[in-house]
Backbone as CSV, one residue per row, in Angstrom:
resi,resn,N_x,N_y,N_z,CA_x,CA_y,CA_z,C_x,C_y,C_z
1,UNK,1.894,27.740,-5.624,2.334,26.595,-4.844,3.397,27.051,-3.847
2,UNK,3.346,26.249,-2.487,4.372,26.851,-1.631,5.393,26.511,-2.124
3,UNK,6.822,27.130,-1.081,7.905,26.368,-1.258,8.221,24.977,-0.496
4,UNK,9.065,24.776,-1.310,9.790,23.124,-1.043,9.933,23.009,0.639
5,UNK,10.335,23.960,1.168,10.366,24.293,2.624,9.089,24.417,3.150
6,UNK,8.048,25.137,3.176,6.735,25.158,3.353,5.930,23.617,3.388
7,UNK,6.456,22.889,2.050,5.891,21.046,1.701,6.411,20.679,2.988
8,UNK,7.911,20.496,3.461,8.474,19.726,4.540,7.597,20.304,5.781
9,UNK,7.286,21.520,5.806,7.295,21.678,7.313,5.754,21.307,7.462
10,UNK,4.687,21.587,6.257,3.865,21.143,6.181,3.347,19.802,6.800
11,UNK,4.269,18.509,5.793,4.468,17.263,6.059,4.622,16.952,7.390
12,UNK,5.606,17.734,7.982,6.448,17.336,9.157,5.187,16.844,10.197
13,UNK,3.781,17.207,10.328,2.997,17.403,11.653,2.130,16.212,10.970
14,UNK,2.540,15.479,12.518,1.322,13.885,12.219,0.023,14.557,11.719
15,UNK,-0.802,15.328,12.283,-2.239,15.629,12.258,-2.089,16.077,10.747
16,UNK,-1.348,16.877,10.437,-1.573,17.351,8.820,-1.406,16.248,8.375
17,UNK,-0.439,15.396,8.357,-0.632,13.853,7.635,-2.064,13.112,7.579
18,UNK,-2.515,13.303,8.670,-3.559,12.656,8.929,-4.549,12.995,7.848
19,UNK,-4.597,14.667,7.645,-5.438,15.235,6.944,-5.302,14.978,6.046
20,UNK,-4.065,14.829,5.596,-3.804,14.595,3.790,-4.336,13.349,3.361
21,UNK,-4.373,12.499,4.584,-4.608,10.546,4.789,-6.227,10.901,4.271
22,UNK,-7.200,11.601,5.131,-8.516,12.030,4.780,-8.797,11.982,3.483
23,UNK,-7.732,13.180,3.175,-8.441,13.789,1.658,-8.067,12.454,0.859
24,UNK,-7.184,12.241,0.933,-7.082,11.048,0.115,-7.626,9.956,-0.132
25,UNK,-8.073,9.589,1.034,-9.277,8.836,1.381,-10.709,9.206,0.413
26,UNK,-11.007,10.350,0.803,-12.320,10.633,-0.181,-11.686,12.557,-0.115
27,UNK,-11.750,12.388,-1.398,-11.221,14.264,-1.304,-12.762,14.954,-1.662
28,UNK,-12.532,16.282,-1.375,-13.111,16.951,-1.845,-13.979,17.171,-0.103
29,UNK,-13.689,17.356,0.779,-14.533,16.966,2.318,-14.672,18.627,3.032
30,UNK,-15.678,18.883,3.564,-15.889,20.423,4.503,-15.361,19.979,5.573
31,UNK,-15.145,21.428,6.150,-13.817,21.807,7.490,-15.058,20.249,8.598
32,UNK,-16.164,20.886,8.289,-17.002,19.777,9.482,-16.983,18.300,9.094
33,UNK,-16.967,17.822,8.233,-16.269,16.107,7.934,-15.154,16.524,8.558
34,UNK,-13.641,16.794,8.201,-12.197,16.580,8.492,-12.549,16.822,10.178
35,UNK,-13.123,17.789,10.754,-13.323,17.604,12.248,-13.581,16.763,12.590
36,UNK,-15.053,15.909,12.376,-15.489,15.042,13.049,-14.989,13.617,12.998
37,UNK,-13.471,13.322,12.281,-12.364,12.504,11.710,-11.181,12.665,12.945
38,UNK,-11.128,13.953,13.354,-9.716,13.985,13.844,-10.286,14.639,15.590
39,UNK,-9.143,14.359,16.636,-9.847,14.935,18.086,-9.136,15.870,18.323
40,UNK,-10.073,16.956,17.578,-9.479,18.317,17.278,-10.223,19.287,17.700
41,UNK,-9.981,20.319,18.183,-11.261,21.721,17.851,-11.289,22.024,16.449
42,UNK,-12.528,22.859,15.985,-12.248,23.193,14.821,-11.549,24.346,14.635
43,UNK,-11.178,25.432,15.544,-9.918,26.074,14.958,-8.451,25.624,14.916
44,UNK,-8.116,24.542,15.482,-7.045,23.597,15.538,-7.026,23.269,14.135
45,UNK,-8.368,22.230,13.542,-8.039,21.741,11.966,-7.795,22.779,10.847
46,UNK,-8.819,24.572,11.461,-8.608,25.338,10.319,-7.242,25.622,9.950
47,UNK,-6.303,25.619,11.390,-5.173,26.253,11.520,-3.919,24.912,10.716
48,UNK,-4.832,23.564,10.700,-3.348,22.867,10.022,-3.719,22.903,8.733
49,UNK,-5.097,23.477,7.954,-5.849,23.253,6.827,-5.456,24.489,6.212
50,UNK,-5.168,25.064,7.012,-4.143,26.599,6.502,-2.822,26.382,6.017
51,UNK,-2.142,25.767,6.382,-0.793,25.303,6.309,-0.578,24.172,5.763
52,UNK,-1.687,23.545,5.389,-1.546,22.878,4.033,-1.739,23.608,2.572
53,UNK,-2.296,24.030,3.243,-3.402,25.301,1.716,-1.910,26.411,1.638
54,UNK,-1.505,26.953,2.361,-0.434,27.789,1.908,0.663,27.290,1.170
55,UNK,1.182,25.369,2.454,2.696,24.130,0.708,1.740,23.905,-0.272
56,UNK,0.567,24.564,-0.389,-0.199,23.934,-1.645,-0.676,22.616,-2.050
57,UNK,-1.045,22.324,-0.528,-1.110,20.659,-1.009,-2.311,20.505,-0.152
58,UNK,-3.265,21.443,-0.168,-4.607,21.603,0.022,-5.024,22.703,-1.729
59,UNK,-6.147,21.988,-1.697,-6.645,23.433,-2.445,-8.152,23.479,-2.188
60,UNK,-8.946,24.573,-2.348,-10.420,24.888,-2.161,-10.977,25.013,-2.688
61,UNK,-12.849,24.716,-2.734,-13.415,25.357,-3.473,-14.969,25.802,-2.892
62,UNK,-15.133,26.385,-3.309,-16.764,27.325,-2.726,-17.764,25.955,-3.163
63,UNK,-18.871,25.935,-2.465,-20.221,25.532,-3.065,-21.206,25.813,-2.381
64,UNK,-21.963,26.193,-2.643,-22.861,27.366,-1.652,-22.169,28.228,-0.703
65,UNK,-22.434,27.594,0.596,-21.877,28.148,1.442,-20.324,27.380,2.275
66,UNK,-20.529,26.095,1.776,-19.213,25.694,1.757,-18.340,25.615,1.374
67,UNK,-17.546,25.006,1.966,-15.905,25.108,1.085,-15.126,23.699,1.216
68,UNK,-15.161,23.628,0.537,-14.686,21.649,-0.003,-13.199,21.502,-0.046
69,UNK,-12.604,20.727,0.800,-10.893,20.803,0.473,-10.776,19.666,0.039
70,UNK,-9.215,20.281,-1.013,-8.707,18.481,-2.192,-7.443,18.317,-1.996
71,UNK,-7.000,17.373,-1.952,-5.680,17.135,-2.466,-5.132,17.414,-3.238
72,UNK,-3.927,18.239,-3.263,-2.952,18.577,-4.117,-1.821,17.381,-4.412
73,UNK,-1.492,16.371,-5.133,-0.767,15.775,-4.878,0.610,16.435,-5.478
74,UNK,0.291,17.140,-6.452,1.518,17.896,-7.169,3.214,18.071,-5.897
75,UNK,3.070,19.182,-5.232,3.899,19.121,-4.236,4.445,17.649,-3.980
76,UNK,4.296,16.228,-3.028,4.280,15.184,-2.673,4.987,14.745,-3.764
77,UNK,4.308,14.834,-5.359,5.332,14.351,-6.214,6.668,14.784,-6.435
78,UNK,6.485,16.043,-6.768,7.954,16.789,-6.353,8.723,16.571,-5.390
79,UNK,8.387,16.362,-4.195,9.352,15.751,-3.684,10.166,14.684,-3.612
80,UNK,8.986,13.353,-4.248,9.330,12.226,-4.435,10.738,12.182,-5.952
81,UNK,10.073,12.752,-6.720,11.261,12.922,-7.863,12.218,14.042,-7.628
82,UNK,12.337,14.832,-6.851,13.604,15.488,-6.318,14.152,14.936,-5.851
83,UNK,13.665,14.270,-4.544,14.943,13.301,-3.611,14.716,12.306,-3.059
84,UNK,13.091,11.373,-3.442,12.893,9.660,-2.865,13.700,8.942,-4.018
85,UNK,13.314,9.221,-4.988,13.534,8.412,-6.397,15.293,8.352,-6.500
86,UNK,15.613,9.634,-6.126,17.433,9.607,-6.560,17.864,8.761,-5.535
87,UNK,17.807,8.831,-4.073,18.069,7.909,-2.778,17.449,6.353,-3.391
88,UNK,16.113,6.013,-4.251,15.765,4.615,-3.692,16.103,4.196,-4.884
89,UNK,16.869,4.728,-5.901,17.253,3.524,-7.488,18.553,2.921,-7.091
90,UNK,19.349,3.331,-6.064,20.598,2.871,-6.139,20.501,1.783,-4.778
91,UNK,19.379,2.034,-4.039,18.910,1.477,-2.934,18.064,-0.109,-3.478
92,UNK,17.493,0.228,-4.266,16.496,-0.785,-5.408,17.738,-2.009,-5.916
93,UNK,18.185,-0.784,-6.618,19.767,-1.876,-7.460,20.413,-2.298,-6.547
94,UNK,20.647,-2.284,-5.168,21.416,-2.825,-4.513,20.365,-4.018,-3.750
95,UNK,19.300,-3.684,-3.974,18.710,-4.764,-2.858,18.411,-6.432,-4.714
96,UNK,17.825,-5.855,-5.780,18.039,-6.624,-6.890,19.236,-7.697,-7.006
97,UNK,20.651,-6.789,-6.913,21.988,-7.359,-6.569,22.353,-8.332,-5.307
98,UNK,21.366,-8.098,-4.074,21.824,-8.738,-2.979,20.612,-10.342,-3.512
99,UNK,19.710,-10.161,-3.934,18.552,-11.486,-4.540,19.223,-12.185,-5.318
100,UNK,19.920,-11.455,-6.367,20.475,-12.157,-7.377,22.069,-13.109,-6.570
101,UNK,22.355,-12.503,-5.990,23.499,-13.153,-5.247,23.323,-14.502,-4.322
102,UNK,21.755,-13.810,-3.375,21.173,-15.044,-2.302,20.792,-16.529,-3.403
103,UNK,20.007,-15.601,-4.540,19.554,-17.095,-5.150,20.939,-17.879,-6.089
104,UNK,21.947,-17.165,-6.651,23.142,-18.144,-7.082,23.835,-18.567,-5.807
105,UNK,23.963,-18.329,-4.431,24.356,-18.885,-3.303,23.430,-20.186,-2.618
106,UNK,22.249,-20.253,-3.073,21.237,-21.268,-3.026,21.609,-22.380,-3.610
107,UNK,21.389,-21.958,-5.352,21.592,-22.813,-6.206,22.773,-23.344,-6.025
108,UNK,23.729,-22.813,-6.217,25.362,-23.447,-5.864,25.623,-24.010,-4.854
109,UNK,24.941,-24.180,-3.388,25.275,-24.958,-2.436,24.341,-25.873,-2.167
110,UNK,23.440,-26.332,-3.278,21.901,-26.726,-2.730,21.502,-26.482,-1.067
111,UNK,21.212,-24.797,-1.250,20.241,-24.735,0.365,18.791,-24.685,0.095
């Protein structure tokens, strides 16, 4: 699996998003589906399908003569429980706290 740095820079490019949007969509798709999805050349998609496949958040597999790419979601999670989850519980509890406040400010003034 790449590094944590490799995931971001990965992430960072709309079109690789896009791709990841694909696989996710229906995984398991050849370089010629993800082309005919995006207005790309196909050494353009090999080259962001590379750089997903290196943060590891592509992976491959042979079948005949093709080669089928999947989603890795592993990476994506890791990030989310490294640093979405620590940023959005105190973000969560504060927005819980601001409801609980609007609705006893309701009740108490009949609005």
């Amino acid at each position: 699996m790449g590094s944590m740095d490799e995931v971001f820079k990965a992430l960072a490019d709309p079109t690789r998003r896009s791709l990841l949007d694909e696989l996710f969509e229906k995984d398991g798709q050849t370089l010629s589906a993800l082309e005919g999805r995006l207005p790309m050349t196909r050494f353009g998609v090999m080259k962001h399908l590379k750089v997903l496949e290196e943060a590891g958040l592509v992976t491959t597999k042979r079948r005949g003569r093709e080669k089928l790419h999947f989603l890795n979601p592993v990476p994506i999670r890791l990030i989310h429980d490294r640093w979405v989850s620590k940023y959005a519980e105190p973000w969560a509890a504060g927005l819980s706290e601001l409801k609980k406040d609007i609705e006893e400010d309701s009740h108490g003034e009949g609005i």
